[in-house]
N, C-alpha and C positions, 0 to 999 in steps of 0.2 A: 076620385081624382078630378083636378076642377086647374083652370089658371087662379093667380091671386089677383086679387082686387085689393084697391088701397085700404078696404078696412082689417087687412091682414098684415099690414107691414109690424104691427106691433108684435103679436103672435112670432109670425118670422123674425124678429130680433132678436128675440128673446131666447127664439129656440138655437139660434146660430151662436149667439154669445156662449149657454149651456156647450156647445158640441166643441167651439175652437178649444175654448179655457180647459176640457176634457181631454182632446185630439192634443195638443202640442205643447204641453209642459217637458219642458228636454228638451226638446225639437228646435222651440225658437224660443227669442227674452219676452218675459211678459211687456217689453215697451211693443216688438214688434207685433203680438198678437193684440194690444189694444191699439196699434194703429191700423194695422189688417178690418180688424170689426168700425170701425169709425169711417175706415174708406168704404168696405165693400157693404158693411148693414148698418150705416147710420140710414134715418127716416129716408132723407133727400134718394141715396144712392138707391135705398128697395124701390121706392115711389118712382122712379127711373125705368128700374130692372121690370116692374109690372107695368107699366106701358108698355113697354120693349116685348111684352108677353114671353118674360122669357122665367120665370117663376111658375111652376106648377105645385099644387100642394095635393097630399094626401090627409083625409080627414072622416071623423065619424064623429055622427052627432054634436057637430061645430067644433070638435077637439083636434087642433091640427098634430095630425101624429110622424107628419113629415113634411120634408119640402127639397125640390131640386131647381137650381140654376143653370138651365142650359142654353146653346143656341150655336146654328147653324152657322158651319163656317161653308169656305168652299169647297172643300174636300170629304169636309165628314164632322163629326155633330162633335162641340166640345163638350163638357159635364163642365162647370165651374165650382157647384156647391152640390154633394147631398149632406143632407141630416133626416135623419129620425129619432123618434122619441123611443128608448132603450126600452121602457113600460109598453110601452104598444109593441114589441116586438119589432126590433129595428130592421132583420132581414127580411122580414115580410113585407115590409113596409118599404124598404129601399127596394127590394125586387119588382112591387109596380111602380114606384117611380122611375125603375131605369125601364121598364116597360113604356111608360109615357114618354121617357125621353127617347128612345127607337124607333117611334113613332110621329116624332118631329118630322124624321128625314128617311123611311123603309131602308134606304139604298144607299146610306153612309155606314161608315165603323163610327164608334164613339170614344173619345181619348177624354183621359182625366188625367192629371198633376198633382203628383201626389208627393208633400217632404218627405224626401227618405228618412228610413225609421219609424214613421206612422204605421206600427205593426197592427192597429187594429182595422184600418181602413186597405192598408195592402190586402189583407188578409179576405177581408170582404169582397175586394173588387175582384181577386184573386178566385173565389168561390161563387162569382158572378158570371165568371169567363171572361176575363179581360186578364189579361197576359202581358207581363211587362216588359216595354222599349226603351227607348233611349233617355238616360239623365241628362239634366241639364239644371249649370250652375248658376244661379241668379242672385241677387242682392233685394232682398224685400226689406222695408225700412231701414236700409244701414248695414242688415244683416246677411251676411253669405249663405248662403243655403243650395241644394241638393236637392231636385225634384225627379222622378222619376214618371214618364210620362206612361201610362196604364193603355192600353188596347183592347177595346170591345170588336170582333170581327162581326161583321155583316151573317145573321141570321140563315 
């Protein structure tokens, strides 16, 4: 586990692009999932995110086998992005990233936003220990949408 440094922003686009196109066919139109990747992992906005030190990646032998986008709000830690690499064993691989991410803040819960319907990611956060709260209806490029906000309790 390491933060990201600018010569991973590539790596990381690549592997976020792999996971929405996976994650949200049905869910949402392919305009809004290429505008989704364009705002949040074009070059500009990662190169942002890793100043911000808020990109941690999980990796062996230079091969990024995952990566998480988080950061401290005031109440408790948000999750914005995980992915991992399905080959590398993805819940081994998300389980220290959300380890890293608990570690940000000992003494917050951690919330993820999750499109309802993403049965494989509920599923996940689900066998993680996060236990789901309250929906909320939002508009992402144009599109109406359904999130349901996920709860990690304090350790």
């Amino acid at each position: 586990m390491r933060r990201a440094g600018r010569g991973d922003v590539v790596a990381i686009g690549r592997m976020a692009d792999a996971a929405h196109w996976a994650a949200y066919p049905g869910l949402l139109e392919p305009a809004t999932i290429a505008a989704l990747l364009r705002r949040d992992f074009s070059p500009g906005s990662l190169r942002r995110r890793v100043l911000e030190g808020r990109l941690i990646l999980a990796e062996e032998t230079g091969r990024l086998l995952g990566f998480v986008d988080a950061f401290v709000e005031a109440d408790h830690i948000r999750l914005a992005t995980l992915a991992a690499d399905s080959e590398a064993g993805d819940t081994a691989v998300g389980s220290h990233l959300l380890e890293a991410v608990r570690a940000l803040a000992p003494g917050l819960p951690v919330s993820a936003d999750v499109v309802l319907g993403c049965l494989p990611l509920e599923a996940y956060l689900e066998a993680q220990g996060f236990v789901p709260g309250e929906t909320l209806e939002t508009t992402l490029f144009g599109q109406q949408i359904v999130e349901r906000r996920w709860w990690l309790a304090l350790a």
